[in-house]
N, C-alpha and C positions, 0 to 999 in steps of 0.2 A: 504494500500500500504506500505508493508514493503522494505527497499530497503538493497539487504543485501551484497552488495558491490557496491561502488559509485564510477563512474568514477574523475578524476582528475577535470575536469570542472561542475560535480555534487557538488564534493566536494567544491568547490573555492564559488559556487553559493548558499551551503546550509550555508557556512562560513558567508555569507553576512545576510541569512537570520538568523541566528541565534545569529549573534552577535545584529542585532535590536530586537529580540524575549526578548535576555537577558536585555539588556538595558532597554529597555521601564518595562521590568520585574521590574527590581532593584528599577528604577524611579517609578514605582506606575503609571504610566503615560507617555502620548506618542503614538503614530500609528504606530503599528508595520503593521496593513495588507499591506499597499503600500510598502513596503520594501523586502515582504516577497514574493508578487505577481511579482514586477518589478526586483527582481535581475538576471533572466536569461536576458534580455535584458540591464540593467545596468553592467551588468558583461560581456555580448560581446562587449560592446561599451566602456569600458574602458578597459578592457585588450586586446581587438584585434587591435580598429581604433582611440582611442581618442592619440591626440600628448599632452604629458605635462611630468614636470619634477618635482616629487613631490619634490624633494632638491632644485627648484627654483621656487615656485607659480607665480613669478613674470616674468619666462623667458616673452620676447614678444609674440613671435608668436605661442605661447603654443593657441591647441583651446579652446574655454572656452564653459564650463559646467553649465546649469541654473537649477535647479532643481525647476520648478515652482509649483508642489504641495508638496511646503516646510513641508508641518504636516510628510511627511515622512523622512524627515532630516536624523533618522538614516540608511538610505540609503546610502547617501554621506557620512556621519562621518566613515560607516562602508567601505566605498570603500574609502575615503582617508585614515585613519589607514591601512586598508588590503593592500595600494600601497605604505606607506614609506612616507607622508606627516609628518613632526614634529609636527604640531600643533595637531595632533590628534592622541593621543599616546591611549593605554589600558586601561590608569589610566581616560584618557578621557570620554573615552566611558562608563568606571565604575561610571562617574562622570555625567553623562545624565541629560539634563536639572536641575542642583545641581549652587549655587550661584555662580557664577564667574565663570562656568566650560567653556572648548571651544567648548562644545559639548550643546550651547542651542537649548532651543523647536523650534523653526525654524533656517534656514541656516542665519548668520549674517555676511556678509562681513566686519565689524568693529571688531569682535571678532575673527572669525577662520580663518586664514593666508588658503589662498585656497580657497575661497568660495566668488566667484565671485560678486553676486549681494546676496541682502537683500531678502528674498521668507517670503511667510508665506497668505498674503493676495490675493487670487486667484485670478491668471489671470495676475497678477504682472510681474511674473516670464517671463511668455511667451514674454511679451508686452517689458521688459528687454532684451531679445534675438535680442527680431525685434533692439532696439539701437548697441547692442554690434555686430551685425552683419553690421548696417549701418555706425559703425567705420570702421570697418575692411573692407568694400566696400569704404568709401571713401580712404582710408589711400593708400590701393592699388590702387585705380582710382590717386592719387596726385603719388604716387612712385615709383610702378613699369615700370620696362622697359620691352621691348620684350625676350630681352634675360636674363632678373636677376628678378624674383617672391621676393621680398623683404617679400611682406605683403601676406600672403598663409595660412588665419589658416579659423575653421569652428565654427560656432558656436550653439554647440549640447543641446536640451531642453527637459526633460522630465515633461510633463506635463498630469494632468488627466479630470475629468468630469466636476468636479467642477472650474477649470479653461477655459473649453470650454463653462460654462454658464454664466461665468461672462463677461457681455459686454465688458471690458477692453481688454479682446482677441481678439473676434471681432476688435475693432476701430485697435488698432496693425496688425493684421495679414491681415486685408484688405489692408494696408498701404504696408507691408511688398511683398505680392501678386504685386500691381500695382508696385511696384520699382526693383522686378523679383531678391531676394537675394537669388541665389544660395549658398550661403554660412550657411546658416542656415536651419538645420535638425531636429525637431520636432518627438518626439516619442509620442506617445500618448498609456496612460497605460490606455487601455479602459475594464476597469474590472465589470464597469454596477452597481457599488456603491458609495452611498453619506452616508452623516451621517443620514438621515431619511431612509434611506432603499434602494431595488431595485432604480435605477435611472426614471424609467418605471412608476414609479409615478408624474415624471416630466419632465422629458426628453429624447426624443424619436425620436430626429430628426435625420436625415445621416448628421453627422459630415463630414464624408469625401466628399460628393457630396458641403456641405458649402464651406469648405477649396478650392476645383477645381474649385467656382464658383470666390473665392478671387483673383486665378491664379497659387494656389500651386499644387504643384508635389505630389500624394496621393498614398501610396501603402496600404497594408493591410496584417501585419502578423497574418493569423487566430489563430496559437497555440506559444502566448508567453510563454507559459511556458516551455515549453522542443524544441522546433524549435530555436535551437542556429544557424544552418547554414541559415535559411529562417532569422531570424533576420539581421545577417551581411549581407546578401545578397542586403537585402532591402537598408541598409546604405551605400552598395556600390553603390548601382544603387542611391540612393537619390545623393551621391556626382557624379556620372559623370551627372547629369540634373544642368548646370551650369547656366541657365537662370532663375530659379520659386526655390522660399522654398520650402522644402521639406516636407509632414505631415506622417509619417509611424503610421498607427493605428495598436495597439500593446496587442491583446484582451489576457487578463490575468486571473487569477483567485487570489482576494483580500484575504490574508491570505493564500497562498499557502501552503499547507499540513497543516494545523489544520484540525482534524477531525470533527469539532463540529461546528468552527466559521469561517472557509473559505467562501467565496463566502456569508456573511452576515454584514451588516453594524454593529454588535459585535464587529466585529475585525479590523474597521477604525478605533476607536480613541481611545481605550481601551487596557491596557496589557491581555495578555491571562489569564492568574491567575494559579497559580502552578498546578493547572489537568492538563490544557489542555498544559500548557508549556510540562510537561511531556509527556503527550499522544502525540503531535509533534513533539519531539524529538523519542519517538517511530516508530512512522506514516513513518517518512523521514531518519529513520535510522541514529540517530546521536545519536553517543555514547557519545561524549565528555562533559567535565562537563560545566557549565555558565562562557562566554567569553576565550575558550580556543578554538584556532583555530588549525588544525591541521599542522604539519612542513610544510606536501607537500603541501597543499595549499597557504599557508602564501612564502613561496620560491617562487611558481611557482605566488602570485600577485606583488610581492616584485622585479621581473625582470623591472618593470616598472621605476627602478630609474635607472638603466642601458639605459634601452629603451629613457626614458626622459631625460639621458647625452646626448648620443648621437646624441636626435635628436636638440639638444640645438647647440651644438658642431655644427654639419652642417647648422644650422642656422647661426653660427657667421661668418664660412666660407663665407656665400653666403653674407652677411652685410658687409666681408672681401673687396670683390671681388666688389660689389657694391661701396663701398670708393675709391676704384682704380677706375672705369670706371665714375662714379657719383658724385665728391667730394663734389659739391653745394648742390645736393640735398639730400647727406647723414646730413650731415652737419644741413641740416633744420629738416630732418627727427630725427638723433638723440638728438636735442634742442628739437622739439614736445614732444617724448617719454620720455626726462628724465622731466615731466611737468614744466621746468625752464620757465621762461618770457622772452622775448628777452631785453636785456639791455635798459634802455632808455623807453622801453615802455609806461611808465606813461605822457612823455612827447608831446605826441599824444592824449590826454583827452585835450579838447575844455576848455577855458575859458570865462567868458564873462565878463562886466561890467555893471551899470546902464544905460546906452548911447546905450544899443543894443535894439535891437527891443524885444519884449514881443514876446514868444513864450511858446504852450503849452511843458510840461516836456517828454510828448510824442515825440514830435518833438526834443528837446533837445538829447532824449535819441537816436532817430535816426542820428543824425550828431553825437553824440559819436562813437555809433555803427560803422558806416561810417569811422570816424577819427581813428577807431583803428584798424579796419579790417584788413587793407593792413600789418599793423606790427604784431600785436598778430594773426599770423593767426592759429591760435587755434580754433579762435571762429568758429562755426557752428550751425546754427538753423531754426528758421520760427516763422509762424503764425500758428494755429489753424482757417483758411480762414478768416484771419481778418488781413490780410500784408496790407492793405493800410492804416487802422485804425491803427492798432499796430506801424504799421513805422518800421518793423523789416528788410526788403529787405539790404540786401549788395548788393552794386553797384560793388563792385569789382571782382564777383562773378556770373554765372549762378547757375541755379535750380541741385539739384542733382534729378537726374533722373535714370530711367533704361539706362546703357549704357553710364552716364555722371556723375560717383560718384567721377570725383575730384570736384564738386563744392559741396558750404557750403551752399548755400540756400534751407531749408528744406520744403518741402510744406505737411502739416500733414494733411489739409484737415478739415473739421467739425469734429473733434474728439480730445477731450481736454484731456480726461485720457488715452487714448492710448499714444498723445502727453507728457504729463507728465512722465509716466513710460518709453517711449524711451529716454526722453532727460536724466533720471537717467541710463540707460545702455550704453548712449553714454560715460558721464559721468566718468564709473566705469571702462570700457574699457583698462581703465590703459596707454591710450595713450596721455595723454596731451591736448586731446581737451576739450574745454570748450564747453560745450552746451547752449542755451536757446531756452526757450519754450515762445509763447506769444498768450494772450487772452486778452479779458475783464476782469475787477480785479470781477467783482461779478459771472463767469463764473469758477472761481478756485471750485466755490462747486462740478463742474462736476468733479475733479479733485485735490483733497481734498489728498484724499489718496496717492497718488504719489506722492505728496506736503510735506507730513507727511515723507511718507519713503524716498525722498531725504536725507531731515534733519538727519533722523533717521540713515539712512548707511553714513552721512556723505560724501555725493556727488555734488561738483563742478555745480550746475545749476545755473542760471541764467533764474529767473520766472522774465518775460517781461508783467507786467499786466497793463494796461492803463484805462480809462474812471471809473476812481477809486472814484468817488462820487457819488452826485447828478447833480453836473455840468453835467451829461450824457447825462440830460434837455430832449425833448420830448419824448425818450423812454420811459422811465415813470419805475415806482417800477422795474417792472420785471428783467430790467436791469441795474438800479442805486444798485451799491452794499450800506449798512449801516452799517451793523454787520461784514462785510466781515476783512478790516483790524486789528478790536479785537480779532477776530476768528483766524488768521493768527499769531497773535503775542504771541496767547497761545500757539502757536507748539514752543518746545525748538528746538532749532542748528538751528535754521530759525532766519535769519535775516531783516525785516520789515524793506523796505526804501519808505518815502514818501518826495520825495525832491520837496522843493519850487520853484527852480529857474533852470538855466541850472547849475551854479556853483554846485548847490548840485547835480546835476543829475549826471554830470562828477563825482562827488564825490563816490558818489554811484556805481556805474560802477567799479572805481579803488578800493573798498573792496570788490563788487561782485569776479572780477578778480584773486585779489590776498587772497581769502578765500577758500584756497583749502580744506578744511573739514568742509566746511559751506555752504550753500546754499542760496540765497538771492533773496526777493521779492523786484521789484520795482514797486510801485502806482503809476501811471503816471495820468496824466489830461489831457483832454480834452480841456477845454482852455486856452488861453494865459493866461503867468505869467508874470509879470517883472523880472527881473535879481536885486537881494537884495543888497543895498550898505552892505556890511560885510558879505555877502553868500564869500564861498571856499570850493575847495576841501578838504584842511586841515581840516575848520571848521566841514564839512561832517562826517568825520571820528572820532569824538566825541561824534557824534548822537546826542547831543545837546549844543545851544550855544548861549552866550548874543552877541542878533545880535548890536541892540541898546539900550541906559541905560541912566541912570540921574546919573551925577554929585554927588550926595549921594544916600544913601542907599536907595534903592525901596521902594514905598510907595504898590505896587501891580506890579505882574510880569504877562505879558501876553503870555501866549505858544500859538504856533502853529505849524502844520505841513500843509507842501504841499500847496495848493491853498489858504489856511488860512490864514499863514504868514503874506502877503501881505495888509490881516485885522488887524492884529495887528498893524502892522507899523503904518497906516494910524491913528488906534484910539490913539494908544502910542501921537502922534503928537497933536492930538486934547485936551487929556487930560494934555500932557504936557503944552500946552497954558491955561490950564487952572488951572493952578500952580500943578497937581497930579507930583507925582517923580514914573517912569515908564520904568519898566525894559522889553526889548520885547526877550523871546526864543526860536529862531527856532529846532525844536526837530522831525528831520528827524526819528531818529531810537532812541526806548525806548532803545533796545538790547545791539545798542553799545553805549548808552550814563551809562546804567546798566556794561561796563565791563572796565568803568572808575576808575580812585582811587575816594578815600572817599574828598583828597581835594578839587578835582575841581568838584566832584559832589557840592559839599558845596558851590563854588563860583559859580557855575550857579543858583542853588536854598538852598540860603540861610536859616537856619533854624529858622532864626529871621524872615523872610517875610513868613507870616503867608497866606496873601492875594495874590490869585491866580485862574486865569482863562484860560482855556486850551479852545482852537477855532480848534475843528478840526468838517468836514461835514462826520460825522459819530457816531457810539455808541457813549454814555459816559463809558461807562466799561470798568471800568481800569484806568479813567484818576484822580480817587481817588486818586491813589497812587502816583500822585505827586502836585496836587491841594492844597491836604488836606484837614482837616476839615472845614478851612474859607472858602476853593473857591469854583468856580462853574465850568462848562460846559458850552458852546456854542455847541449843538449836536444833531445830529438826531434821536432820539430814537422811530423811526416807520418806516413804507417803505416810502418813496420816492414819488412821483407824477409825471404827464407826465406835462411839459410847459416849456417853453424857457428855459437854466439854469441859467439867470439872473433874470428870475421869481420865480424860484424856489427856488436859496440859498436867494431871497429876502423876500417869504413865511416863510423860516425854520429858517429865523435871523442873516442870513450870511452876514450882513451888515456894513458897518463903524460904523453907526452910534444904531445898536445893541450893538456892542461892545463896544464902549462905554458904554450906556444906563445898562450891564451888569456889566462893571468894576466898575462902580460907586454903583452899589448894591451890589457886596464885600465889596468895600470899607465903606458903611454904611452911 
């Protein structure tokens, strides 16, 4: 197929595919096929229907764009360069997966200015949509009026095969289905390749008859590749179905115009190699040399920042107009968006004393929740069907529902990594609300990965993980996590809270809140704690601290965290009667007590106290690194057992009088 004159939107389409052909070229590395097969459909959906203003990535009501089979990245890089985004300039694209460039091997919303969410791990991406779609339904369920559309945008996915087999799309898009988000359009580049081969060796099911059974809107464009009018057709008809997502299956051929490596899993994750670049550029009639785009193309994608003022421009208009008839609720609306905190707001975190009742940190973490609701109303989230256990419920608040998306109670259902990856798109949204997600803390493994890439994109969550030991008691192993909070504290930009008392809990919560490029887990328990004489919020926010101390220098320093704590104190007391000098450290968070100065690291654990025992009801991994070589471990290093949980931390040594019995064998 020679082509020996190309239309203007040939052109625009072949511009796309060949600026990824070059790239991945240059790089040695990279997937050119998804880029080369999806550009007639990524090239009507951003230069005919998508709203955005490459000169302001951040306008509000710009619709957002998820590219969820991230390995095609140069996809987007090549359609934001080809529309006028800054962040992604020529030199960019020449710079393709290269150290520091803005153009890495997946989309990285912390890196390229325009690039919505974090893609790369399949299935991610789509599961991301479902969040950033359920902002933009609540935002317009809380603000719009009948006659002023404040909140109006769509939120567009292209997603492929290998995102359809990963269960994480599933748990999302069933979620997405029952809640009926009209707002969210779904392309599916169904081109019948993975990286083992034909898909037909593994996957063979009707995708679109799954998606109608979720309650999505399903069309089918048979020829992606040159059906430019059937493609927008379908995107029009997806936006007037303002009830149900939308799925358009979007059958392509992977590597479009390679002669040799189209339509073969070759040309998913490997450059073409200078034959067949060559013979491609033959095949599809492209004269021009590597990364030169031609004038009339590059003009005719380049209208997009014209297109993108103006639609900006009548956006502010209508935000104008909105201020004059709405002043209160603009007023709350533009505080949400610009992500500020309301004045004051810390002052709504619960405090306790020793005189208060013993309650679990799960419970504490619910009357916080409660206590901050009405003011930071930012927050928005649920349970993974564990609201009564988790204690997540806002009272202030109904369920968002189909037809009732100004409320912030999220119901996700038995689905923990679906849950995960929406509360990171809630998150990313760029609308000020705070998400959280809540399960069982040894129940993150389902959900591991969206845990990871929070951290990793640097997204505002709030993980609500509760029944955080063995105290979990007669579930027994299966559900007592062990390993789970070491595990969790290996992930960098994650913040590990396991607070003892409700003082720390509240504590906890006010650096959740105010960690806007951090992400934070809290361990919660299952049974009553006391409330610690010398627990605070303050003290919280140091991640570690001498709760109580002798008079001179520590003869042995006893750590703990969370339900532990409370063993320390008691043995500190015992040993202290019995002339030991006994320092006790509550050490909620390695993380932030790690982004302390070197002074007060030094005055919590002194380098002269050699002797030192860490009490926590989990691994010992890791608790080396502040023990040292004299101390020990109080720790569970095996699964867990089914019996009472007072049986059980009494089996594993969790006792007064262990700890003791322990301190004393540091000590010698």
């Amino acid at each position: 197929m020679v082509v020996a004159t190309q239309s203007l939107e040939q052109l625009c389409i072949n511009s796309i595919r060949f600026l990824a052909i070059d790239a991945v070229e240059k790089a040695k590395s990279g997937h050119p096929g998804l880029p080369m097969g999806a550009a007639p459909m990524a090239y009507v959906l951003w230069n005919r229907l998508m709203r955005f203003n490459p000169k302001n990535s951040k306008w509000f009501n710009r619709d957002r764009f998820v590219l969820s089979a991230g390995h095609g990245c140069m996809l987007q890089y090549a359609l934001m360069y080809l529309t006028g985004y800054d962040s992604v300039t020529l030199d960019e694209i020449k710079n393709f997966r290269q150290w520091k460039s803005k153009t890495p091997g997946h989309p990285e919303n912390f890196v390229t200015e325009g690039v919505e969410v974090t893609t790369g791990p399949l299935g991610q991406g789509i599961a991301n949509g479902v969040g950033l779609a359920i902002a933009e339904a609540h935002l317009a369920g809380r603000f719009n009026k009948p006659d002023c559309q404040l909140v109006d945008h769509y939120t567009y996915v292209i997603l492929g095969d290998g995102c359809n087999m990963e269960g994480i799309s599933g748990e999302a898009c069933s979620l997405a289905g029952h809640l009926g988000l009209g707002k969210l359009i779904a392309l599916y580049d169904d081109n019948h390749i993975s990286i083992d081969g034909s898909t037909d060796i593994a996957f063979t099911e009707d995708v679109s008859k799954r998606f109608e059974a979720y309650g999505w809107h399903v069309q089918h464009v048979e020829d992606g590749n040159s059906d430019l009018e059937g493609i927008a057709r379908a995107i029009e008809a997806a936006k007037a179905v303002t009830d149900k997502p939308s799925l358009i299956k979007v059958t392509t051929t992977i590597g479009y115009g390679s002669p040799n490596k189209a339509n073969t899993a070759g040309v998913h994750g490997a450059a073409l190699g200078g034959d067949e670049v060559k013979a491609t550029r033959e095949n599809l009639g492209w004269e021009y040399e590597p990364f030169v785009v031609p004038d009339d193309a590059l003009s005719h994608f380049r209208k997009a920042v014209e297109k993108g003022a103006q639609a900006e421009s009548e956006w502010k208009e209508t935000l104008a107009q909105y201020k004059s008839k709405y002043p209160q609720e603009a007023a709350e609306f533009e505080q949400l968006i610009s992500g500020k905190l309301p004045d004051g707001w810390e002052k709504s975190l619960p405090t306790y004393t020793p005189e208060d009742k013993a309650l679990a940190t799960r419970k504490y973490s619910e009357l916080t929740l409660n206590a901050l609701a009405p003011v930071v109303t930012s927050l928005i989230g649920g349970s993974a069907d564990l609201t009564h256990s988790n204690l997540t419920n806002l009272k202030v608040s109904g369920d968002f529902q189909k037809g009732q998306y100004g409320n912030r109670n999220l119901r996700f259902g038995v689905r923990e990594h679906g849950m995960g990856a929406i509360c990171n798109g809630i998150a990313l949204h760029g609308s000020g609300l705070i998400p959280y997600g809540a399960t069982f803390l040894v129940f993150t493994d389902y959900m591991r990965n969206a845990i990871r890439l929070s951290a990793l994109s640097e997204a505002r969550v709030i993980w609500v993980m509760t029944h955080d030991s063995i105290g979990l008691g007669e579930d027994g192993p299966t559900h007592q996590p062990v390993e789970h909070v070491a595990s969790l504290r290996a992930i960098p930009n994650l913040t590990v809270i396991r607070p003892a008392d409700g003082n720390e809990t509240s504590g906890a919560y006010k650096i959740a809140i105010e960690s806007t490029h951090t992400p934070t887990l809290l361990a919660l328990s299952r049974q009553a704690l006391p409330v610690l004489t010398g627990s605070s919020i303050e003290n919280t926010a140091k991640g570690a601290y001498v709760l109580s101390d002798s008079d001179e220098t520590p003869d042995i320093i006893l750590i703990g965290t969370g339900s532990e704590v409370q063993l320390c104190v008691k043995a500190a007391e015992v040993l202290s009667g019995e002339g030991k000098k006994v320092r006790v450290v509550s050490m909620p968070s390695w993380e932030l007590f790690e982004q302390q100065d070197a002074a007060y690291k030094e005055s919590v654990f002194p380098k002269s106290v050699r002797k030192r025992l860490s009490v926590e009801a989990g691994t010992s991994m890791g608790w080396c690194r502040y023990t040292t070589d004299e101390g020990a471990s109080i720790s569970v290093d095996t699964f867990g057992a089914s019996a009472p949980d007072k049986v059980v931390f009494e089996k594993y040594g969790f006792t007064v009088d262990n700890v003791v019995a322990k301190a004393k064998e540091v000590l010698g």
